[in-house]
Each structure stands twice: as C-alpha cells, then as structure tokens.
C-alpha positions in Angstrom: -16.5 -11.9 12.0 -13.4 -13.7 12.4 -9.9 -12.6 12.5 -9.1 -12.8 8.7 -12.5 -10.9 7.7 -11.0 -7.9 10.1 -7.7 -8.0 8.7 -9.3 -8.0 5.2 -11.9 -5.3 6.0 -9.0 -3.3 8.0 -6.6 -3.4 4.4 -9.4 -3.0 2.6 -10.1 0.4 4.0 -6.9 1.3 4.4 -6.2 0.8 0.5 -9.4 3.0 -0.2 -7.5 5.5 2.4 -4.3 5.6 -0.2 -6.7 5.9 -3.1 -8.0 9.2 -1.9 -4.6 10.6 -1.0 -3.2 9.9 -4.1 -5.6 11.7 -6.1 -4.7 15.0 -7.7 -7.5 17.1 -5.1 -8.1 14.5 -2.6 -11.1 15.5 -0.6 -9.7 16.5 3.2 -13.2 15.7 4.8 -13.1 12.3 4.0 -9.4 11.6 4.4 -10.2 12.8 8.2 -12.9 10.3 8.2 -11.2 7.4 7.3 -8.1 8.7 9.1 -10.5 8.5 11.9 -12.6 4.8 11.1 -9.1 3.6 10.9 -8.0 5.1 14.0 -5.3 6.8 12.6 -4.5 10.3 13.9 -5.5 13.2 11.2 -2.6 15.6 10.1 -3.2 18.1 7.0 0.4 17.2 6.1 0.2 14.5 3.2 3.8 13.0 3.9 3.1 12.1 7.5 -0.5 11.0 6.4 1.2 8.5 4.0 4.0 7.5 7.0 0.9 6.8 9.3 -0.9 4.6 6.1 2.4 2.3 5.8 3.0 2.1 9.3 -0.6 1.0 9.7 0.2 -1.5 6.9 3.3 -2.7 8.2 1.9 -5.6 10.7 0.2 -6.9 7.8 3.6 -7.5 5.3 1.3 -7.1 1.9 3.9 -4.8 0.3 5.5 -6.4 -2.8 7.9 -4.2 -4.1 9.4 -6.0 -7.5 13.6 -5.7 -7.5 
C-alpha cells in the first residue's frame, strides 16, 4: 500500500470516527475502538474527542469551510 492509499484509508476512518460522534447516542465502545485503530487517545469527554479528530485531520488540509 502506498503512501496515498494510507492517507486515504487513515481519513477514511477518521470520517467514520466523526460519523459516530455526531450521532444523537453514539455507541462509546466503538468510539474507544476507533479512537484506538487511529491511535488517538480515548476521553469520555465529546469536546476533546472532537479537538483530537481535527487535530488528527489537520496534517491532511481537507477542511473546506465555504466564506
């Protein structure tokens, strides 16, 4: 797998991550899991969680905020 398939499968994942936060009742046991396939550290408080996400997302610049 090359460098661009890893980046994909890495923002891939971490959108899926952001999916299940988002919900209404997001399921903690698999927010921990993915927290943890990403290698993100796991906090039960939902704004850091969502800190961690972007900052994961940062390197990658694919947030396109419209003005």
């Amino acid at each position: 797998m090359d460098k661009t398939d890893i980046k994909g499968e890495r923002i891939l994942q971490l959108e899926a991550l952001v999916e299940e936060l988002l919900k209404e009742n997001p399921v903690e046991t698999r927010i921990a899991e993915q927290m943890q396939q990403l290698q993100l550290d796991y906090t039960s408080d939902p704004v850091e969680r969502i800190n961690r996400v972007l900052a994961a997302l940062h390197p990658y610049q694919i947030l396109d905020f419209e003005e």
